[in-house]
Kinemage of the C-alpha trace (Angstrom):
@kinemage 1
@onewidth
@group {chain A} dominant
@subgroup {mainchain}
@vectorlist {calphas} color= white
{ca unk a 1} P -21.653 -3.223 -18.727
{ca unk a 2} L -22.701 -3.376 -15.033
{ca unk a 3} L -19.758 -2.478 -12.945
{ca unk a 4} L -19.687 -6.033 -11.524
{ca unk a 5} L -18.452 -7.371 -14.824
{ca unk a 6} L -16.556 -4.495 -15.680
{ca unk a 7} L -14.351 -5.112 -12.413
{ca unk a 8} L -14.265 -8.786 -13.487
{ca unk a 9} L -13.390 -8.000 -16.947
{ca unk a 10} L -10.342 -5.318 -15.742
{ca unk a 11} L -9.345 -8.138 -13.329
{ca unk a 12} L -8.703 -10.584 -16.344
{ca unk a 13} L -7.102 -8.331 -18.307
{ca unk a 14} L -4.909 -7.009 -15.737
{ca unk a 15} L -4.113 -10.288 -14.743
{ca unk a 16} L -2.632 -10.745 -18.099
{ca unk a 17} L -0.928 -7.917 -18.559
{ca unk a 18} L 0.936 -7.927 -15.013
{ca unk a 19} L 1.264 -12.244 -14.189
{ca unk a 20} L 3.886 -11.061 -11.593
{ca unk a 21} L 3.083 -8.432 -9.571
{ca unk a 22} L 4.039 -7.948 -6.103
{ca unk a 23} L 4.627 -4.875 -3.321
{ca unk a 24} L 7.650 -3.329 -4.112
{ca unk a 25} L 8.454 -2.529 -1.220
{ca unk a 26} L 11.379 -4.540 -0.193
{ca unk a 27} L 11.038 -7.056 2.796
{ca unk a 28} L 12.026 -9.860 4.365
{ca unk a 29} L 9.788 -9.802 7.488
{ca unk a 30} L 6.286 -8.277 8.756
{ca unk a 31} L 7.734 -5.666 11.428
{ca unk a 32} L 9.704 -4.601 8.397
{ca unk a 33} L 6.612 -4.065 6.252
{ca unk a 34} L 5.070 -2.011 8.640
{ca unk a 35} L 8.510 0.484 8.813
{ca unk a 36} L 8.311 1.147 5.577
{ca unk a 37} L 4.999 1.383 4.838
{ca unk a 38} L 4.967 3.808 7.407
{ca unk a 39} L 7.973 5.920 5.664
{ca unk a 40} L 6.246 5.738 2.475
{ca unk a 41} L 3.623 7.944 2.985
{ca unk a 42} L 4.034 10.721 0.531
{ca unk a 43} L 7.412 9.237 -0.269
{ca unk a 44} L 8.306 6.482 -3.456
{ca unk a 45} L 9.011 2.905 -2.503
{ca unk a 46} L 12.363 3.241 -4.249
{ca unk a 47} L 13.410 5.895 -1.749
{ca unk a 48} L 12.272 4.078 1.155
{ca unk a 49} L 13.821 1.288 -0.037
{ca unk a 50} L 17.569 2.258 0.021
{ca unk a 51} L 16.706 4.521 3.546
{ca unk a 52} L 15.157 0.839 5.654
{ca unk a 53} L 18.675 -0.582 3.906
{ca unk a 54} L 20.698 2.003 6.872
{ca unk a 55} L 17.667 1.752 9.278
{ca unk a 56} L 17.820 -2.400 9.692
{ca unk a 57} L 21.519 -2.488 9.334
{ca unk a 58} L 21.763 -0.375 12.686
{ca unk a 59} L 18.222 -1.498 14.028
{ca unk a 60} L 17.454 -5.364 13.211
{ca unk a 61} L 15.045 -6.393 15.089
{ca unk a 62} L 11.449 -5.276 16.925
{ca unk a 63} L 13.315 -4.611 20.579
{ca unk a 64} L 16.393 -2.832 18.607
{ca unk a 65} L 14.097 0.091 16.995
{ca unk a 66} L 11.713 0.192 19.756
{ca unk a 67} L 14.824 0.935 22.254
{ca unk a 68} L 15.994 3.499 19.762
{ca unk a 69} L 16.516 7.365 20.336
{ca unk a 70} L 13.416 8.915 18.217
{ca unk a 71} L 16.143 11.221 17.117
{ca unk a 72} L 18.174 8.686 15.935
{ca unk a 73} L 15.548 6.913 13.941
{ca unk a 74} L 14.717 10.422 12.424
{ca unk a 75} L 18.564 11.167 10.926
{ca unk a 76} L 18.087 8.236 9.003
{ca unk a 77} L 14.704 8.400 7.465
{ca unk a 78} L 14.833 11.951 6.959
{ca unk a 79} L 15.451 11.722 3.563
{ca unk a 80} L 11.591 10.299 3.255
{ca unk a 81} L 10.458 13.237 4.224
{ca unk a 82} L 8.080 13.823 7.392
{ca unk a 83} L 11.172 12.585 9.693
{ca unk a 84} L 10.084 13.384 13.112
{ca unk a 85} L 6.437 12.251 13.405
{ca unk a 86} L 7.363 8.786 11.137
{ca unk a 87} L 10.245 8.048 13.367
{ca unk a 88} L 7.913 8.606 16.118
{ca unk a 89} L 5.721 6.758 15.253
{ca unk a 90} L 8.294 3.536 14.319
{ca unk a 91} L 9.198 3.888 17.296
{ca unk a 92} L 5.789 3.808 19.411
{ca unk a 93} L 5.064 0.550 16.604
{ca unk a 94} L 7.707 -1.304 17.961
{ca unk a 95} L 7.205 -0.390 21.361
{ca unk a 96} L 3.749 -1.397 21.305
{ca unk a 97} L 4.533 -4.401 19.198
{ca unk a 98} L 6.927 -5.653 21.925
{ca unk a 99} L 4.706 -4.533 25.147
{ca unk a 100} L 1.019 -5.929 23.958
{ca unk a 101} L 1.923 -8.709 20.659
{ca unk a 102} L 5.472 -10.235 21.934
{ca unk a 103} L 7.328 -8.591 19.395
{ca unk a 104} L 5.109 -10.030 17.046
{ca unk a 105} L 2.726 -8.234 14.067
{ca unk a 106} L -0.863 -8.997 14.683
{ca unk a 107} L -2.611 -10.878 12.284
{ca unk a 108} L -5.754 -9.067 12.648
{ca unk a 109} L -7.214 -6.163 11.132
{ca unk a 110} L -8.791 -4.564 13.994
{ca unk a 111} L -5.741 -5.410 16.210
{ca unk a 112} L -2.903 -3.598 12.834
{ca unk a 113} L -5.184 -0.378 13.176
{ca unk a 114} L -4.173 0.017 17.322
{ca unk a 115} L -0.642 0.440 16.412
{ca unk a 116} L 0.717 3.641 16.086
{ca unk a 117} L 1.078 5.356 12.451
{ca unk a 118} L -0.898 2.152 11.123
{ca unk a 119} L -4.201 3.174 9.044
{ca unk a 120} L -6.637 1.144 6.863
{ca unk a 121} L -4.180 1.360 3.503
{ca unk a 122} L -0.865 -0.030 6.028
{ca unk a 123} L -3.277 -2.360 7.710
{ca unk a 124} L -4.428 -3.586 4.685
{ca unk a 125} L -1.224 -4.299 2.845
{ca unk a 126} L -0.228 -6.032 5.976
{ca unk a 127} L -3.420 -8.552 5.410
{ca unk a 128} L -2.763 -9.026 1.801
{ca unk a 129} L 1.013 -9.205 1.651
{ca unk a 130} L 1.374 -11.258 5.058
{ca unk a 131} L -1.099 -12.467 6.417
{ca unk a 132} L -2.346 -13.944 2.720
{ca unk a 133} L -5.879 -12.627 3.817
{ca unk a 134} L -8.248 -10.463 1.698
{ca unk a 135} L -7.173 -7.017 1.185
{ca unk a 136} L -8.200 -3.956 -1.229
{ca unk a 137} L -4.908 -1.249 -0.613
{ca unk a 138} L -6.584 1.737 -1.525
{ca unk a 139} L -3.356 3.900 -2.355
{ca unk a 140} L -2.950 7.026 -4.945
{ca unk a 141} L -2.957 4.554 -8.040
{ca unk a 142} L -5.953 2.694 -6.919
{ca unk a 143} L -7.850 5.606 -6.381
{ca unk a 144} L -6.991 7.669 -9.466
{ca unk a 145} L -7.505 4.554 -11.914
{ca unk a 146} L -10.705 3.224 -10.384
{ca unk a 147} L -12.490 6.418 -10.794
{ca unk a 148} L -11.124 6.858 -14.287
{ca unk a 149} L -12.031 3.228 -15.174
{ca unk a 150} L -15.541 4.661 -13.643
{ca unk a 151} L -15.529 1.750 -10.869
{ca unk a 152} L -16.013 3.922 -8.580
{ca unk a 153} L -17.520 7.531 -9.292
{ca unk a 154} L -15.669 10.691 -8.317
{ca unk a 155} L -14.803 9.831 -5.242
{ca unk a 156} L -11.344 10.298 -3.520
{ca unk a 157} L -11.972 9.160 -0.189
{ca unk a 158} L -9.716 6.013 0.684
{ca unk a 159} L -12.370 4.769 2.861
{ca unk a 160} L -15.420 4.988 0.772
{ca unk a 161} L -13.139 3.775 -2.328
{ca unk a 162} L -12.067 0.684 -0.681
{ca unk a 163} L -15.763 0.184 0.633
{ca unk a 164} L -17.200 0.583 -2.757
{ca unk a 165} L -14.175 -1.972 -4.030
{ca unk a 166} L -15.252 -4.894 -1.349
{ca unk a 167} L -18.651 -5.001 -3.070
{ca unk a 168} L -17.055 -5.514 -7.047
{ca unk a 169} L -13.229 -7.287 -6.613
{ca unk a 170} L -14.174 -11.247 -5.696
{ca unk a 171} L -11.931 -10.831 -1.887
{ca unk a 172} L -9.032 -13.401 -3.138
{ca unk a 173} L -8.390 -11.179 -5.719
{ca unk a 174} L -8.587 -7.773 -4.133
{ca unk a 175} L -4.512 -8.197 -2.852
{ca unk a 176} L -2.854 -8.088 -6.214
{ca unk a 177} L -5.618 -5.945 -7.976
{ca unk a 178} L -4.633 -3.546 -6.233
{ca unk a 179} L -0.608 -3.771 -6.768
{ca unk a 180} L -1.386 -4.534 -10.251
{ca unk a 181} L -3.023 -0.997 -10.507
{ca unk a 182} L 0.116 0.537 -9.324
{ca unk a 183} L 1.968 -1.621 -11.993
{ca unk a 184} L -0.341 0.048 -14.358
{ca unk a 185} L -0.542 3.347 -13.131
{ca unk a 186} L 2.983 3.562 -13.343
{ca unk a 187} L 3.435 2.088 -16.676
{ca unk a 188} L 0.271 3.507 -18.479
{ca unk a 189} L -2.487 5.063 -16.821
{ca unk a 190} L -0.003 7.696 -15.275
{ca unk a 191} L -0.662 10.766 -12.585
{ca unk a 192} L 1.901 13.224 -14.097
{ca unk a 193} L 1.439 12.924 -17.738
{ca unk a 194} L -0.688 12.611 -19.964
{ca unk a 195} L -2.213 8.610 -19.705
{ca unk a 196} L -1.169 6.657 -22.352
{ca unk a 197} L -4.449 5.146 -23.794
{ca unk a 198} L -3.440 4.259 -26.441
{ca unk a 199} L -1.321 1.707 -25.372
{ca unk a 200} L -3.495 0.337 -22.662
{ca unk a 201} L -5.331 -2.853 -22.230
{ca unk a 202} L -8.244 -1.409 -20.976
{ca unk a 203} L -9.057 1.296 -23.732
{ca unk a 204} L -12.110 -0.482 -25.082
{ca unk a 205} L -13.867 -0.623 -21.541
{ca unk a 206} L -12.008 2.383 -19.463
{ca unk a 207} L -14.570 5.489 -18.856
{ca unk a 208} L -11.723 7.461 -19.319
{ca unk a 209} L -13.171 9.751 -16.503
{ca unk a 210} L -11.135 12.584 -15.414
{ca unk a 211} L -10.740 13.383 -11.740
């Protein structure tokens, strides 16, 4: 199977398994998205989830965060680990977001990747989630399962993953591919276990290719 219509075919299936799949990273508006996307780098959405609950109670809008104390910011999001440089960075997002955009998240690739502690995974997410724009999130789940589905061969690097993604996931579909491979990572095709393939809706067609 050519990997064209092996992507298609993983698409479908996925599709099925997963009908609802969204971020789950809680949100209600885009500046928020890009807080905790920011605090969940090596962190779990569930964690950053309950932290941003403390964080937008004190700090509720764009001017309120960016007029912050970086010290404050970094007491609360300590717990997500990394608590100086994110809070720094939050805090040189909003700034910038209030100074150059009007308080406002860009709705532009090029123009998500200026702002501080934003990188092609954030920006991306931003597109897809937002924006309603074509997107391919290449996080930890992505990249484990698409090599071991043997879209994409041995290759870890977000950049050239996503790259190699554009040219097999049709681009309205690339957005919830991707969260549907975290669904499924975290459900069956798991990091820290053993991958349950014997449960999974892609056994007949998965390379089963270990990293």
């Amino acid at each position: 199977m050519r990997k064209k219509d092996l992507a298609l075919e993983i698409i479908k299936r996925l599709e099925k398994e997963y009908p609802d799949t969204e971020c789950t990273l809680d949100y209600d508006q885009a500046w928020k998205l890009l807080v905790s996307v920011r605090l969940a780098a090596q962190c779990t959405d569930a964690r950053v989830n309950v932290v941003v609950q403390g964080l937008f109670e004190r700090y509720p809008s764009v001017e309120a965060l960016a007029n912050a104390q970086v010290s404050e910011i970094e007491a609360i999001v300590k717990p997500c680990g990394l608590g100086h440089s994110k809070a720094k960075d939050i805090n040189n997002c909003m700034k910038m977001l209030l100074e150059t955009y009007g308080g406002k998240v860009p709705e532009d690739f090029d123009e998500l990747m200026k702002l501080p502690g934003v990188g092609r995974k954030s920006a991306n997410l931003i597109m897809g989630d937002v924006f309603k724009k074509p997107a391919i999130v290449t996080d930890t789940h992505c990249i484990r399962l698409v090599n071991r589905m043997g879209l994409v061969n041995r290759n870890k690097n977000p950049k050239k993953v996503e790259m190699e993604l554009w040219k097999l996931i049709p681009p309205e579909k690339g957005n919830d591919f991707c969260h549907r491979l975290v669904d499924h990572g975290r459900e069956i095709c798991t990091a820290r276990t053993k991958p349950h393939c014997d449960k999974c809706c892609l056994g007949d067609i998965c390379k089963k290719v270990d990293l």
